[in-house]
C-alpha positions as CSV (number, residue, x, y, z in Angstrom):
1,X,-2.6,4.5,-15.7
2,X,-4.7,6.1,-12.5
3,X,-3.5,2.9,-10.3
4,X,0.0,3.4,-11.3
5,X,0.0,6.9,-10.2
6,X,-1.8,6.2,-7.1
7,X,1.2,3.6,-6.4
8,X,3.2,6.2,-7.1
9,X,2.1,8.6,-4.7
10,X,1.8,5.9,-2.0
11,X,6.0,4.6,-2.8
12,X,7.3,8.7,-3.2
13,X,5.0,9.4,0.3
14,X,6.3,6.6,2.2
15,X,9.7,7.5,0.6
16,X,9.5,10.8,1.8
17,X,8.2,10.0,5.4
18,X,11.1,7.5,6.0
19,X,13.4,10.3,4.8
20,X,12.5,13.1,7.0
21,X,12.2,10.8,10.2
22,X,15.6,9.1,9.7
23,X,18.0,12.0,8.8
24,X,20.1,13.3,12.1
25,X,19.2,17.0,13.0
26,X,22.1,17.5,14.4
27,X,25.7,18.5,12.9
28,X,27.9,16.1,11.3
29,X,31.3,16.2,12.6
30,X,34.1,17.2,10.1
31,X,36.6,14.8,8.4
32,X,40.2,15.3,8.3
33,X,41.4,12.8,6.3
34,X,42.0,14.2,2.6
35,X,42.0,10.7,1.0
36,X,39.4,8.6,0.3
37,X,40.2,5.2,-0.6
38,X,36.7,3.7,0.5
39,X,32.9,4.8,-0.4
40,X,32.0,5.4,3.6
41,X,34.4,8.4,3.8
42,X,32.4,9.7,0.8
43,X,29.1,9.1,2.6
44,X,30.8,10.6,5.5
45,X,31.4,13.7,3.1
46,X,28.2,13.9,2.5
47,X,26.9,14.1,6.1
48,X,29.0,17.2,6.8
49,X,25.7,18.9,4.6
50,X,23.1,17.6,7.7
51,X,24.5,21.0,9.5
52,X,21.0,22.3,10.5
53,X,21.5,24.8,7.9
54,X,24.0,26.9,9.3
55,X,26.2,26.1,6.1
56,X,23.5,24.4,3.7
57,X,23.4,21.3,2.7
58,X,25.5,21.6,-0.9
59,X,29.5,21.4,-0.8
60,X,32.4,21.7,-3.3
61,X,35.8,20.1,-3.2
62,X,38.3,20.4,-5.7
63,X,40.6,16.8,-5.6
64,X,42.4,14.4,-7.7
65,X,41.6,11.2,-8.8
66,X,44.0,8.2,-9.4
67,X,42.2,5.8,-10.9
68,X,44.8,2.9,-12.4
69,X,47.4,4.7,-14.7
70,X,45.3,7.9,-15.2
71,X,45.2,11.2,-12.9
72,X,42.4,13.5,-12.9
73,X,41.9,17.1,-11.3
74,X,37.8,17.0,-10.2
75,X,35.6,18.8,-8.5
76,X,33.5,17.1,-5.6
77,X,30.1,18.0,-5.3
78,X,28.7,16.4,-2.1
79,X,24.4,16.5,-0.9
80,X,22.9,15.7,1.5
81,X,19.5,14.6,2.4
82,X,15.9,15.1,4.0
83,X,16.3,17.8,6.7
84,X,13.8,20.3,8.2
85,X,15.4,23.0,8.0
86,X,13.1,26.6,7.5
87,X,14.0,28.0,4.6
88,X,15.8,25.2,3.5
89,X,14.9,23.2,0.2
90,X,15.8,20.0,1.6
91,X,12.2,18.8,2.7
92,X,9.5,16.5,1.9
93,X,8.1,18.5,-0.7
94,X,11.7,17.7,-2.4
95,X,11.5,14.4,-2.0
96,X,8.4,14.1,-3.8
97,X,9.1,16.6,-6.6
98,X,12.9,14.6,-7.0
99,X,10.9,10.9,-7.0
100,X,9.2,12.0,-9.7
101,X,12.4,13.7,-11.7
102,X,10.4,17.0,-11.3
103,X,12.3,20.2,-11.6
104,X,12.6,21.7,-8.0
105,X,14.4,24.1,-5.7
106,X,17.4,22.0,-4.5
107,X,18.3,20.7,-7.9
108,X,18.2,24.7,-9.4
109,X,20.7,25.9,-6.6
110,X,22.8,22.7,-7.5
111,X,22.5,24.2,-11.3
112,X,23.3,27.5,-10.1
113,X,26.2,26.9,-7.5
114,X,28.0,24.8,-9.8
115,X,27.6,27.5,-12.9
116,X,29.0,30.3,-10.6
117,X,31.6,28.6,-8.5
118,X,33.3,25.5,-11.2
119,X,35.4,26.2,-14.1
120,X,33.6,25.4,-18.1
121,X,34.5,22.2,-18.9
122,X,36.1,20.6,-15.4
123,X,35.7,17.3,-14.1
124,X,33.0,16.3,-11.5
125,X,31.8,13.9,-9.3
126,X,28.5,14.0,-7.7
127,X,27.5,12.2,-4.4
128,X,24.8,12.3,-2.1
129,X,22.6,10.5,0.5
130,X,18.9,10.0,0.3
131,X,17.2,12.8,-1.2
132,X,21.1,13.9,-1.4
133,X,21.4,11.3,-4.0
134,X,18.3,11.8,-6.2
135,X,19.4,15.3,-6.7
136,X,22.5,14.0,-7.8
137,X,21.3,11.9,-10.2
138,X,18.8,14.4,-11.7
139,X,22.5,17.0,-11.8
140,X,24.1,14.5,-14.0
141,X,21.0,14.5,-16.4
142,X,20.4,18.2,-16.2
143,X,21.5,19.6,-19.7
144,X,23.0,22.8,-18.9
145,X,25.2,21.2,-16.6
146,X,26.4,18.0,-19.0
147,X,27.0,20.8,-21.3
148,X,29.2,22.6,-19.6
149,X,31.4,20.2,-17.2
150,X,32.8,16.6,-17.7
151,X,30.5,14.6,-15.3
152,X,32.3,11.6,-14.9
153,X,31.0,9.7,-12.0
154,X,27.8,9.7,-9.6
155,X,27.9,7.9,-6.5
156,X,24.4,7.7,-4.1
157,X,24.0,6.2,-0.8
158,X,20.3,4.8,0.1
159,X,18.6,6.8,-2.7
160,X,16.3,5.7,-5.3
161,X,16.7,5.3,-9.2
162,X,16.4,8.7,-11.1
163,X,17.2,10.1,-14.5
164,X,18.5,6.9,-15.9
165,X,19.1,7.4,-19.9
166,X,19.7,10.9,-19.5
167,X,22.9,10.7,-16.9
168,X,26.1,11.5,-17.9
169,X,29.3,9.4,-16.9
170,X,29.1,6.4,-14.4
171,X,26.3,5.8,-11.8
172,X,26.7,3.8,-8.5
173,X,23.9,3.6,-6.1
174,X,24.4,1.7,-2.6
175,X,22.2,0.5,-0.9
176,X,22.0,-1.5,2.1
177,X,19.7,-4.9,2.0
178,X,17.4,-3.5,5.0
179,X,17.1,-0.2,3.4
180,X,13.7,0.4,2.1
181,X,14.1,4.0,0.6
182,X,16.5,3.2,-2.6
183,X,13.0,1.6,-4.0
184,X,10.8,4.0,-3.4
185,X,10.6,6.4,-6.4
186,X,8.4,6.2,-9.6
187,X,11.4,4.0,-11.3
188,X,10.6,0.5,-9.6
189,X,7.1,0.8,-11.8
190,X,8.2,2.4,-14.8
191,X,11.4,1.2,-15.2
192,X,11.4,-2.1,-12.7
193,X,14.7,-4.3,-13.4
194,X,16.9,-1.4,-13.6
195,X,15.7,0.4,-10.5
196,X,16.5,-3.5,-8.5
197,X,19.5,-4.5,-10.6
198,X,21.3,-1.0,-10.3
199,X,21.3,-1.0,-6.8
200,X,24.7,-2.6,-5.0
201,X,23.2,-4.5,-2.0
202,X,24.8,-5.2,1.1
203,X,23.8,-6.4,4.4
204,X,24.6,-4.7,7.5
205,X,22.4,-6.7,9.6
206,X,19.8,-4.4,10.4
207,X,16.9,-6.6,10.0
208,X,13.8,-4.8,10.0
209,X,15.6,-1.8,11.6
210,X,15.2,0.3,8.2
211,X,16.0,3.6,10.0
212,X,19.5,2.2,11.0
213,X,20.2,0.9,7.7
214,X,19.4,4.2,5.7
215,X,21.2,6.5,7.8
216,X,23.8,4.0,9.5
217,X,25.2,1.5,7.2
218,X,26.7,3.7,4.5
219,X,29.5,4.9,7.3
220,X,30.6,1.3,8.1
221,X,33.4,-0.3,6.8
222,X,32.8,-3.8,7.8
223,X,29.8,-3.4,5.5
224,X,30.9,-0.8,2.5
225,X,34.6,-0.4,3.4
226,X,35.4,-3.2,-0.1
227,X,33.6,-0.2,-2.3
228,X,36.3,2.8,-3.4
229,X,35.6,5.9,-3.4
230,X,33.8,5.4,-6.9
231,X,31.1,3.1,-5.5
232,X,33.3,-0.2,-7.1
233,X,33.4,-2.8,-5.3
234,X,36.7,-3.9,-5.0
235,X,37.8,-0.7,-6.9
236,X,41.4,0.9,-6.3
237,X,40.4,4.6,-7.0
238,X,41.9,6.8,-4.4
239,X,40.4,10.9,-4.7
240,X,42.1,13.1,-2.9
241,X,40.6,15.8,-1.6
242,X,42.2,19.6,-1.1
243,X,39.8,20.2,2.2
244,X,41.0,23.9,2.1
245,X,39.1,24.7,-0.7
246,X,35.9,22.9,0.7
247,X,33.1,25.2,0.5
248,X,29.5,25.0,1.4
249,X,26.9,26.5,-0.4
250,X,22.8,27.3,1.0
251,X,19.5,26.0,-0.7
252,X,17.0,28.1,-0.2
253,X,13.6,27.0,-0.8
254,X,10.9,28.6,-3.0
255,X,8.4,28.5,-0.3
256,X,10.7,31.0,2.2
């Protein structure tokens, strides 16, 4: 038991480290396309959050889904990742409590922006990247939240296993071949085959370039463009989003 929380420690520290040296400090530039027919323009969603905290890292979108014969209104909630931002919650301390499906600061202003600003009982999709994407995972396990909406679908880019058994609707994780970071969480020892077998690998040629592939790959359509905005591959889901009701929401950080 002592070994396997020392490896613990030494997967969620290297996990966090890679994190907070790989995410880009400065602004994402906004989208303008409203319809997403590939997972890269929902990573690229996601990235609008790395705003060096003049909007915060958390955004909602409402937007419908066509999925086959069935239309859906949805709410998008988008999350980014590791940034050091002061009095932001999205730092290493984060990654750490996240890895270990530990309640922290990001994940209760997730809780409480969705609470305030989504109507009981609508539909919504979570994504995020990195850290992004473990807080997403631990929103679609948080019970206050399944009880209260219709999570339907969770899509994560470069982000480890988290919550599994406890998440409500459909998961997709991505993960590039070369990126080291959707591994590193306490789920590769405690819950091994899933944490490898749920990832959707592809290679974007980054060799041992690991920074590249975590923040890089997820944007690139020659590498993810086959994967809908769902995280299928070879899915024909099309969401599209009403941009004027995007909103972006603040994490503050319990240590500010």
């Amino acid at each position: 038991m002592k070994n396997k929380f020392i490896s613990s420690i030494v997967a969620l520290s290297l996990a966090a480290v890679t994190a907070f040296a790989v995410v880009p400090a400065a602004p994402a530039e906004a989208k303008t396309a409203d319809k997403f027919t590939t997972s890269c323009q929902m990573f690229d969603l996601c990235e609008e959050g790395y705003n060096g905290g003049v909007d915060g890292p958390i955004s909602i979108t409402q937007a419908t889904l066509k999925k086959g014969s069935s239309t859906k209104n949805v709410y998008v909630v988008a999350l980014s990742g590791t940034e050091n931002v002061g009095g932001q919650s999205t730092y290493i301390a984060t990654d750490l409590l996240s890895g270990f499906n530990l309640n922290n600061a990001y994940i209760e202003n997730v809780v409480s922006v969705c609470m305030t600003n989504i109507p009981k009982n609508s539909n919504i999709i979570f994504t995020g990247h990195s850290l992004g994407g473990m807080i997403a995972q631990q929103a679609a396990g948080n019970s206050k939240l399944k009880k209260n909406f219709n999570i339907l679908y969770t899509v994560t880019f470069g982000s480890p296993l988290l919550s599994a058994g406890t998440r409500e609707g459909t998961v997709k994780r991505l993960g590039d071949s070369h990126d080291v970071v959707p591994y590193l969480s306490h789920a590769p020892i405690d819950n091994s085959i899933w944490a490898i077998a749920g990832l959707n690998r592809e290679d974007g040629g980054y060799g041992w370039d690991f920074l590249g592939a975590h923040c890089e790959s997820y944007g690139r359509t020659d590498v993810w463009g086959k994967y809908d905005p769902l995280g299928y591959k070879n899915g024909s889901a099309v969401l599209t989003l009403d941009r004027d009701t995007q909103t972006f929401y603040y994490s503050p950080s319990w240590l500010w």
